[in-house]
C-alpha positions in Angstrom: -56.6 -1.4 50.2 -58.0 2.0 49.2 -59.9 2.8 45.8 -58.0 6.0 45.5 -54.6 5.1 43.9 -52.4 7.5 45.3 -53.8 7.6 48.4 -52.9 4.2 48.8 -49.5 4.9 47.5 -49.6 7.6 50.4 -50.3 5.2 53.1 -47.7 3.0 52.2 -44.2 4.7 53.1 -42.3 1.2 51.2 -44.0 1.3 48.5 -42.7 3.2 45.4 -44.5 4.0 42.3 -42.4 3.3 39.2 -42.9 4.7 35.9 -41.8 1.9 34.4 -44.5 -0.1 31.6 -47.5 0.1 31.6 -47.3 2.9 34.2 -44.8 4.8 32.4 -47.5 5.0 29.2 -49.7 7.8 31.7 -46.4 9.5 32.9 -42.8 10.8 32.2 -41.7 8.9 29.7 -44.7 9.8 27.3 -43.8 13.8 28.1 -39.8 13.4 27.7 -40.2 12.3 23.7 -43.3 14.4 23.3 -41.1 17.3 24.4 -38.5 16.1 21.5 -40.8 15.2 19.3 -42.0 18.9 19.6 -38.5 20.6 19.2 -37.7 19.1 16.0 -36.2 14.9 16.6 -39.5 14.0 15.4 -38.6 10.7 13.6 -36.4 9.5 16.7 -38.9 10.5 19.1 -41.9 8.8 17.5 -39.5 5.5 17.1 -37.9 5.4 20.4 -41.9 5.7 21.7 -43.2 2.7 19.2 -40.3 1.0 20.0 -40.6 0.8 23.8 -44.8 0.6 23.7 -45.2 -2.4 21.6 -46.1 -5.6 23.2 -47.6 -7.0 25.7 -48.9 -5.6 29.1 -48.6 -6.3 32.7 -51.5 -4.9 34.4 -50.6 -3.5 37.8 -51.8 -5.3 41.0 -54.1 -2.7 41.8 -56.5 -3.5 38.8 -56.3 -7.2 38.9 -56.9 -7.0 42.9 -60.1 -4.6 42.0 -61.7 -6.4 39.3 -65.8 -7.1 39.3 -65.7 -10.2 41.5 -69.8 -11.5 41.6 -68.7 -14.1 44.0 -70.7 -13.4 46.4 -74.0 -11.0 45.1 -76.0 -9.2 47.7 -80.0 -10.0 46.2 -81.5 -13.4 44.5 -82.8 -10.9 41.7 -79.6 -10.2 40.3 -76.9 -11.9 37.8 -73.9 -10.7 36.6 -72.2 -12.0 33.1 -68.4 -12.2 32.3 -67.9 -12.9 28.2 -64.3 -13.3 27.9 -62.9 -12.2 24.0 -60.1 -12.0 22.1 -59.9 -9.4 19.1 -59.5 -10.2 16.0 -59.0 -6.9 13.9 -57.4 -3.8 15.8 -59.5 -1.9 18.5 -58.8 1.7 18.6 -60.3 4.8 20.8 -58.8 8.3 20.7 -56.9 9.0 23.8 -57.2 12.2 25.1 -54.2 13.5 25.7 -52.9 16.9 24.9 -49.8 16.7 23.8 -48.6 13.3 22.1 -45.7 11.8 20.4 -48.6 10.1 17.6 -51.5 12.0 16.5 -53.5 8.8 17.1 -53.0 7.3 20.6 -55.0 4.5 21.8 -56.6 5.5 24.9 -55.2 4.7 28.0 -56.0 4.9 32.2 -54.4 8.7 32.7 -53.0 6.8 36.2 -51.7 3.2 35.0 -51.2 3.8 31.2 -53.1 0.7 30.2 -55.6 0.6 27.2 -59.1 0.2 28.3 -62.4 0.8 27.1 -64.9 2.5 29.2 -68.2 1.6 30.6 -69.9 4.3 29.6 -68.4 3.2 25.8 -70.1 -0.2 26.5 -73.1 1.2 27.6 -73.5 3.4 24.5 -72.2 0.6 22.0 -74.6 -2.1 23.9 -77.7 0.1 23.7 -77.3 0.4 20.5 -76.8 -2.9 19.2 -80.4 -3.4 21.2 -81.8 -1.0 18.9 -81.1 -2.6 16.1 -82.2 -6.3 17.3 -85.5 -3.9 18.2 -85.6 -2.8 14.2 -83.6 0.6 14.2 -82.8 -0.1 10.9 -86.0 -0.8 9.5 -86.9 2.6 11.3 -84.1 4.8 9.8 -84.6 3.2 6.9 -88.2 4.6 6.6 -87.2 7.9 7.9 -84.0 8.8 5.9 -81.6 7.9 8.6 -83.5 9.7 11.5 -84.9 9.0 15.0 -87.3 11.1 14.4 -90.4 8.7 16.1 -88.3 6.2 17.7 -89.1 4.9 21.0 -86.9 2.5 22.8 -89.2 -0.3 23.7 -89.6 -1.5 27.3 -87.1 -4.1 27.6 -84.2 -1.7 26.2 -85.9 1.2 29.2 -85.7 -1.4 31.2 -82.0 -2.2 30.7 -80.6 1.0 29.9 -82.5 3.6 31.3 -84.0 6.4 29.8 -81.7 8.8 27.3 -79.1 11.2 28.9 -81.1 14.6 29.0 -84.6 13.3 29.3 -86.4 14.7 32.2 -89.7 13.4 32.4 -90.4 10.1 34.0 -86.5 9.4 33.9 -85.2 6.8 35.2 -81.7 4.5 35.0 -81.4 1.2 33.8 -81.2 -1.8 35.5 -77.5 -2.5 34.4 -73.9 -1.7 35.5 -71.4 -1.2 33.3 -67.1 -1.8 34.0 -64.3 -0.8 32.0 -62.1 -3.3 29.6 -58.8 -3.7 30.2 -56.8 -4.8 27.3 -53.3 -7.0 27.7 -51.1 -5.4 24.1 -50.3 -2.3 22.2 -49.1 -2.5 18.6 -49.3 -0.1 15.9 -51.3 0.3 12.3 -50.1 2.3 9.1 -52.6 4.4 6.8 -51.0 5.8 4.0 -53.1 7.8 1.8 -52.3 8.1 -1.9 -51.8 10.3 -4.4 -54.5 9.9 -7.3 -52.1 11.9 -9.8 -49.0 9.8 -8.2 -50.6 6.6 -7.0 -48.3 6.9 -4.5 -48.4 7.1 -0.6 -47.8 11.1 0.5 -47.7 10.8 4.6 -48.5 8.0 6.5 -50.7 8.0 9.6 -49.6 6.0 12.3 -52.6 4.7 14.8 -51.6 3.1 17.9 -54.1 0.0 18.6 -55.0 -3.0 20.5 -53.9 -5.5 18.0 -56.4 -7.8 16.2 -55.2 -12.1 15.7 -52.3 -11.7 13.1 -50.1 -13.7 11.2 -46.8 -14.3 12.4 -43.9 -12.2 11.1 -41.8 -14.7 12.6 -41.4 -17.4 9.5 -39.1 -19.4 11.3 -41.3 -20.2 14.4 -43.9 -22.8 13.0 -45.2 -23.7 16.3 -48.4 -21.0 16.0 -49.5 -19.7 12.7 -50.9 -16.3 14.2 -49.8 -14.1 17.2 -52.8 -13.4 20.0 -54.8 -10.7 19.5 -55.8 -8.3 22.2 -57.8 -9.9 25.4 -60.5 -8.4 27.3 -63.6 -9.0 29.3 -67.0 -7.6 29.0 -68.8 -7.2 32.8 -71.9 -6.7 33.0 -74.3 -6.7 36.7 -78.1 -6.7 35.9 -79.2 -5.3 39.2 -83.1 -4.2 39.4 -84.6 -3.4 42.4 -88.6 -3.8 43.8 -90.8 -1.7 41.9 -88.4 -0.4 39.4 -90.3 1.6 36.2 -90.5 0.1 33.6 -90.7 -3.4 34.7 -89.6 -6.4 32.9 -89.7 -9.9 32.6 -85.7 -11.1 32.8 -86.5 -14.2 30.6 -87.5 -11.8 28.1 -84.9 -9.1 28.3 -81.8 -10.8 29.2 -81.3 -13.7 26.0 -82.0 -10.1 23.9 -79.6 -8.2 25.4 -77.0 -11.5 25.0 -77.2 -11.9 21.8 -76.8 -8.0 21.0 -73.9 -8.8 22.9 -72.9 -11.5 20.5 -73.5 -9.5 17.4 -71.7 -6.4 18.8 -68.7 -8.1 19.5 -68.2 -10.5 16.7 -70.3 -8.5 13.5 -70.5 -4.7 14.1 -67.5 -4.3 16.4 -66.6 -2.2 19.4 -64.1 0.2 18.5 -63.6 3.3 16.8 -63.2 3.4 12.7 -65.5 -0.4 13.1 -67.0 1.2 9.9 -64.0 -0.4 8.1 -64.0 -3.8 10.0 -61.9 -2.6 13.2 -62.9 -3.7 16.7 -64.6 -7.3 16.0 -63.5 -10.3 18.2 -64.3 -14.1 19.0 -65.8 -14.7 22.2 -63.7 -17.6 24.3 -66.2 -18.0 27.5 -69.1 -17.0 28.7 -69.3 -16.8 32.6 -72.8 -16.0 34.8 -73.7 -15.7 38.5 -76.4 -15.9 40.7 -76.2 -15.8 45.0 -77.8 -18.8 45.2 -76.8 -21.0 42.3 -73.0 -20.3 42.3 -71.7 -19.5 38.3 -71.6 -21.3 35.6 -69.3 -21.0 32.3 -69.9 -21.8 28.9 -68.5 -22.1 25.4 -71.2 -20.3 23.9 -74.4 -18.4 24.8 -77.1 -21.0 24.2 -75.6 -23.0 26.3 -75.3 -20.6 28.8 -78.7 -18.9 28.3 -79.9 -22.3 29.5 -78.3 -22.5 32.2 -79.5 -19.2 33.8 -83.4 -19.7 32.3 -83.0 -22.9 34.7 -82.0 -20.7 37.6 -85.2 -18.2 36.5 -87.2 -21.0 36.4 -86.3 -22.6 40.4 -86.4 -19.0 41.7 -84.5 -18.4 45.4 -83.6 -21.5 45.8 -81.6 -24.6 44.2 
């Protein structure tokens, strides 16, 4: 199969694309009640759109049949993680689409229509949250909210890589990043008030990957709450001999796991997360090695553990 979608869809004479769900979301359908929406039928546009988007989300073949698979790594020195979440308060990023039916889209793959989050969005959010376990706060705190003086130390370099834009001794990180794909669409109201009314004036409709809910079902007792979005986190800690600056893994992996941890379930890994959007509970936590297979776990003690053994034994078993 080829990486390039279309080409593959150009090699194949019987296959058809259809714009149906999710791929629909990137294509015609998303023009057609724009266009409406843009003449005038503004309230039947934005309906029939919310009406046809909300649910759940078949990814196409293409991305399940491409996903990170750490099966079978290429060096000893490297581990890859897979933390597997469900959200439980809406994640939201700002498509970036021109023209719109909502002035808030989630954002979506501009080829399959599905919401994801970027890696680049991961690295940004992950470095961060590193910062902070490194005492960014204490730091801004001291400095009225500037970096003025900060220095990543070596274990973050190490990681990450040096800032974009730095051009002496730069160098990248010893991480890769992949995008999230997320499995439901939904929608959130804000309705501003009036302070001389105390009534709503316009409200502002956000599309989302929805957070754990409460059923709006009251007859169906069998589940209290409706499945928040899924997704999974993959990360590949690849360094190679005589990367600069060096670190020891037993040091600088269990920090960049628990930022990990507190990123997804405290601070939150979507846009507006200054008003609780974007947290999640973590269901599994997966690691691999070349030599000692993968291992999953409930939770990241347990799985720290797990890989500090394989640390420990080196190359071989």
């Amino acid at each position: 199969m080829s990486w390039d979608y279309f080409a593959d869809m150009a090699s194949n004479a019987n296959q058809k694309e259809t714009l149906t769900g999710p791929e629909g979301l990137a294509g015609g359908f998303v023009d057609a009640v724009s266009v409406r929406f843009f003449r005038g039928g503004k309230a039947k546009a934005r309906n029939r759109y919310m009406q046809r988007v909300r649910g759940d989300i078949t990814k196409p073949d293409f991305i399940s049949q491409n996903a990170p698979d750490f099966s079978s790594l290429p060096s000893s020195d490297w581990l890859a993680f897979q933390v597997e979440f469900e959200l439980l308060t809406p994640w939201y990023s700002k498509d970036d689409r021109v023209f719109h039916v909502l002035d808030n889209p989630v954002r979506k793959d501009r080829v399959f229509g599905v919401p994801f989050m970027a890696a680049s969005s991961w690295k940004g959010m992950l470095r961060w949250a590193c910062r902070m376990q490194a005492g960014l706060r204490e730091h801004l705190e001291k400095h009225n909210g500037k970096l003025d003086g900060w220095r990543d130390p070596g274990w973050i370099l190490h990681l990450f890589g040096n800032e974009k834009g730095e051009g002496e001794e730069f160098s990248r990180g010893a991480l890769v990043f992949y995008p999230t794909w997320f499995n439901k669409i939904n929608f959130e109201v804000i309705n501003p008030h009036s302070r001389e009314r105390r009534a709503g004036t316009q409200p502002i409709y956000y599309e989302v990957v929805p957070g754990r809910r409460p059923k709006q079902d009251k007859q169906d007792k069998s589940e209290e709450f409706e499945e928040g979005g899924k997704g999974t986190l993959s990360l590949l800690y690849a360094p190679w001999p005589g990367m600069k600056p060096a670190a020891d893994p037993k040091e600088a992996l269990p920090k960049l796991l628990e930022a990990v941890e507190t990123l997804l379930t405290i601070y939150g890994i979507s846009a507006k997360r200054t008003v609780g959007w974007g947290t999640a509970r973590i269901e599994k936590w997966d690691a691999f090695h070349k030599v000692h297979g993968s291992v999953d776990k409930n939770n990241r003690a347990e799985l720290w553990q797990e890989v500090q053994n394989w640390l420990t034994a080196g190359g071989t078993p």
